[in-house]
Each structure stands twice: as structure tokens, then as C-alpha cells.
C-alpha positions in Angstrom: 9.0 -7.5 14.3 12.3 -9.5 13.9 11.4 -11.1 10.9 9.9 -8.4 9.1 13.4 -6.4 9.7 15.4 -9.4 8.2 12.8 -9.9 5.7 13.8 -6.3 4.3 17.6 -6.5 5.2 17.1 -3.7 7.4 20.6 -3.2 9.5 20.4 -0.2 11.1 17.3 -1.5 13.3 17.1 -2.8 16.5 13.7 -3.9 18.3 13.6 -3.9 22.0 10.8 -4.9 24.7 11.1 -2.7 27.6 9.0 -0.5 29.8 7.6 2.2 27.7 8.5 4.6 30.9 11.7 3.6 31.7 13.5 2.1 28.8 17.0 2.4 30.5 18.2 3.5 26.9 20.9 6.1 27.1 20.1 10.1 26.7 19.9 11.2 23.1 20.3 7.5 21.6 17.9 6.7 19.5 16.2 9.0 15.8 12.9 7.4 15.9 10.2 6.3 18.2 6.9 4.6 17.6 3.9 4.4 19.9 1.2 1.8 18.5 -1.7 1.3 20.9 -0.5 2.8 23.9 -2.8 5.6 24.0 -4.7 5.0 27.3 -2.3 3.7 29.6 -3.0 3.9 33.6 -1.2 6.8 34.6 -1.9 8.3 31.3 0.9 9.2 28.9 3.1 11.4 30.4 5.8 9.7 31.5 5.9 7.6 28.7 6.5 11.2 26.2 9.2 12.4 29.0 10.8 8.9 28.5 10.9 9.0 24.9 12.1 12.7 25.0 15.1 12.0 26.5 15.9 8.9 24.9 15.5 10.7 21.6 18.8 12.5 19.5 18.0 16.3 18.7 15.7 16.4 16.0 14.0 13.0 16.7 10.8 11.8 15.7 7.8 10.3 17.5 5.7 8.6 16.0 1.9 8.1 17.0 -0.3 5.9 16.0 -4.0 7.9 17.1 -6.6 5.5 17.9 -9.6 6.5 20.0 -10.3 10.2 21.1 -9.8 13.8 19.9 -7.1 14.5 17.8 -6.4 17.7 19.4 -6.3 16.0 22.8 -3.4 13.5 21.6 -1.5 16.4 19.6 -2.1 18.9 23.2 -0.7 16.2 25.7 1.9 15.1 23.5 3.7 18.8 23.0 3.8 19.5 26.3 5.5 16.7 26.7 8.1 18.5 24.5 7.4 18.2 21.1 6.3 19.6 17.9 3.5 18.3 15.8 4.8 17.7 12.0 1.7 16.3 10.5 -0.1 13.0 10.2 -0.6 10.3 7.7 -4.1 8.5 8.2 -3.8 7.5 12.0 0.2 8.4 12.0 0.3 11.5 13.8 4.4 12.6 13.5 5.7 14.8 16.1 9.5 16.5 16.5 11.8 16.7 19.6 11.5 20.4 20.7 14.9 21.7 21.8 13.5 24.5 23.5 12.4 22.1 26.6 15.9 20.4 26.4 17.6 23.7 26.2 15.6 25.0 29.6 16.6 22.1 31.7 20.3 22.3 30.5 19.9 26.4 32.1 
């Protein structure tokens, strides 16, 4: 992943290895998330999707990459985590941080 973000000259980029559950990443701090071949995980996905919802700014994106199962399964379990699905490209499925669950918690 390194090289391919210098190959580009990509700056505003930063690749991390953590625990997809507890990234230790502050609240809000990051636009974009990708999930590539985490899609049965034991535990399941949950607390991966909370994870990524508060580590993502207002607006954020998630991406998810869909590789066995129903579609409607994935695009189900990840907005109740708190998103909004936007769409797909091929196996890309693009989901939006929902401020409604933020706004809740904050109440």
C-alpha cells in the first residue's frame, strides 16, 4: 500500500495496520474507510461498522468491498450500524455516515 501511495504522489494518505475494532483513532478523524475482505469475521461485523462510525468525520464514506453472500444482507447489517447506502460499483458497495445515529447518542 506504501508504494502504490508514493508511486501516485499521493500526500494526503496515510495507511495504518490496526485492529479493525479498535483502531484507537480519534472520534470523527478520518473521510474514508475501506473494508476489503473482512466480510466474515468471528464475531461478525458489528463492531467493526461501530468502530468505523466513530472514527469517521460527518459525511464519511465506507467503503465495502462485497464478496460472498446476499447483497441485501451486507447493505441490511451495515446501516444499522449507522449508515446509508450510496450505491455500488461492481463489488464496491459505498455507504454514508448517518448523522441521525450520531445525533441520538449526543441526546
Amino acid at each position: 500500500m506504501k508504494e502504490k501511495i508514493e508511486k501516485e504522489g499521493i500526500k494526503n494518505v496515510g495507511p495504518i495496520l490496526t485492529n479493525a475494532s479498535d483502531t484507537r483513532l480519534p472520534d470523527r478523524s478520518i473521510d474514508l474507510a475501506f473494508i476489503f475482505g473482512l466480510r466474515y469475521i468471528a464475531g461478525g461485523l458489528e463492531n467493526v461498522i461501530a468502530e468505523i462510525h466513530r472514527i469517521l468525520k460527518p459525511g464519511g464514506v465506507l467503503s465495502f468491498e462485497k464478496t460472498k453472500g446476499a447483497a441485501k444482507k451486507l447493505i441490511d447489517e451495515v446501516e444499522r450500524g449507522g449508515f446509508i447506502y450510496s450505491g455500488r460499483q461492481a463489488r464496491i458497495f459505498l455507504f454514508t455516515k448517518s448523522e441521525d445515529r450520531e445525533n441520538s447518542e449526543l441526546k
